[in-house]
C-alpha positions as CSV (number, residue, x, y, z in Angstrom):
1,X,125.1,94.7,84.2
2,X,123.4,94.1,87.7
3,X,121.8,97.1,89.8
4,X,123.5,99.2,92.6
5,X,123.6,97.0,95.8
6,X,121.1,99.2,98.1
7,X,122.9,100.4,101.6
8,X,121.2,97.7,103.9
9,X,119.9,99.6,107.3
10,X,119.5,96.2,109.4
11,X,120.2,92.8,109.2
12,X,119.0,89.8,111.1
13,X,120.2,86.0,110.8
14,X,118.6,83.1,112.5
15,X,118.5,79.1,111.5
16,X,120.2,79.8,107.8
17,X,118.1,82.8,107.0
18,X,119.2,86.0,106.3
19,X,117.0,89.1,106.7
20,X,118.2,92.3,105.1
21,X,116.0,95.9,105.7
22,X,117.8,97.8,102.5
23,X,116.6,101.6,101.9
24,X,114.9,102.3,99.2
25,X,115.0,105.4,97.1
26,X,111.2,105.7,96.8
27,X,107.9,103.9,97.1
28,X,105.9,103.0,93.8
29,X,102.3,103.2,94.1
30,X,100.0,101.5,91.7
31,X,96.8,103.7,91.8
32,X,93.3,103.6,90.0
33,X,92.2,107.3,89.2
34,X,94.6,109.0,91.0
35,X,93.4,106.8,94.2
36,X,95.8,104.4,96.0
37,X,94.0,100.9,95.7
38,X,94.7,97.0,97.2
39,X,94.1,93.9,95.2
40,X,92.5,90.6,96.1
41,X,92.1,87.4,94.3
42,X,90.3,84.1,95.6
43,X,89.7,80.8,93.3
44,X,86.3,80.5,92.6
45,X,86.3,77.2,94.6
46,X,87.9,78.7,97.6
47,X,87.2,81.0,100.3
48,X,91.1,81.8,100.8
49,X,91.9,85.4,99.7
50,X,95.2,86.5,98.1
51,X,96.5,90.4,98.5
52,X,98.4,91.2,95.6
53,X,100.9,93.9,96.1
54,X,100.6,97.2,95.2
55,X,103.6,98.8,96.4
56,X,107.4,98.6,95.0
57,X,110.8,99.7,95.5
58,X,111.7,99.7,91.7
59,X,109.7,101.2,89.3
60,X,110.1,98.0,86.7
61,X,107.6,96.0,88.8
62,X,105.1,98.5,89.7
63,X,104.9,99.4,85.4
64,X,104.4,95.9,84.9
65,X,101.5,95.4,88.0
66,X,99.9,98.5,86.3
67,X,100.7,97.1,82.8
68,X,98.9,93.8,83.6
69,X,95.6,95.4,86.0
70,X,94.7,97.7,82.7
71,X,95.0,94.4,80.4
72,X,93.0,93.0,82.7
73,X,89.6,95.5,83.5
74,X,90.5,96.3,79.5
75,X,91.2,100.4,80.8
76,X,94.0,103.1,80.9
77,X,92.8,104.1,84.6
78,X,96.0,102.4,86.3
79,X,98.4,104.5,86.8
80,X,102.1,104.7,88.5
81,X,102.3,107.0,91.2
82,X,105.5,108.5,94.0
83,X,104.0,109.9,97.1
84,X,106.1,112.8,97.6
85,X,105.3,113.6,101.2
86,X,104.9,110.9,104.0
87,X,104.1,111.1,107.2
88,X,104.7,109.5,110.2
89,X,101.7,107.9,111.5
90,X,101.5,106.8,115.5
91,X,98.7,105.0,116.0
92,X,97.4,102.1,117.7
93,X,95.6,99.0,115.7
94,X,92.1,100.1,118.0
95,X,92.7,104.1,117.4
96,X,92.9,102.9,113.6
97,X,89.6,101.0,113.9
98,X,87.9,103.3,115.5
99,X,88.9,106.3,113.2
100,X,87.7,103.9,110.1
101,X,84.2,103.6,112.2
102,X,83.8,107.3,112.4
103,X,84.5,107.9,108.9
104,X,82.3,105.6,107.8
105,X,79.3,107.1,110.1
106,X,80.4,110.1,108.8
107,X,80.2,109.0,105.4
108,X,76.4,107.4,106.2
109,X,75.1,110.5,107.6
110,X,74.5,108.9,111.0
111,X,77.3,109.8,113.9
């Protein structure tokens, strides 16, 4: 039996590719104490680093992410979590940086 075709919002098509934008019921969040997280890997040999995704559409593959990080650290703090608010967020990539700088002076003690 194969899943319910999600209603697809937009599509675009260019040189044999097809790009579908489907909406999703919710967002999975992998988190580590209750705390959204991100996940890098490099090779030991390399300096080129890897984000590992820590959001889903389908609750299958965020189980299994979590699954697979508490195997890994050998714990039971990674957990699956559904934001049940969002927000819209307007910001600009400097407005972002600069909010990030203040927090962290504001974290240091120093502003």
């Amino acid at each position: 039996m194969t899943r319910p075709r999600l209603p697809v919002i937009v599509t675009h098509e260019a040189r044999f590719v097809l790009t579908e934008v489907s909406q999703a019921q919710d967002n999975f969040l992998v988190t580590y104490q209750g705390k959204p997280i991100k996940v890098s890997r490099t090779n030991t040999g390399s300096t080129r680093l890897r984000t590992v995704a820590t959001t889903f559409a389908t609750p299958a593959a965020a189980f299994n992410c979590r699954d697979k990080l508490n195997k890994l650290f050998k714990t039971d703090q990674f957990a699956v979590m559904v934001p049940y608010e969002y927000q819209l967020v307007h910001m600009t990539e400097k407005q972002i940086t600069r909010r990030t700088y203040n927090l962290n002076a504001k974290l240091k003690g120093t502003e």
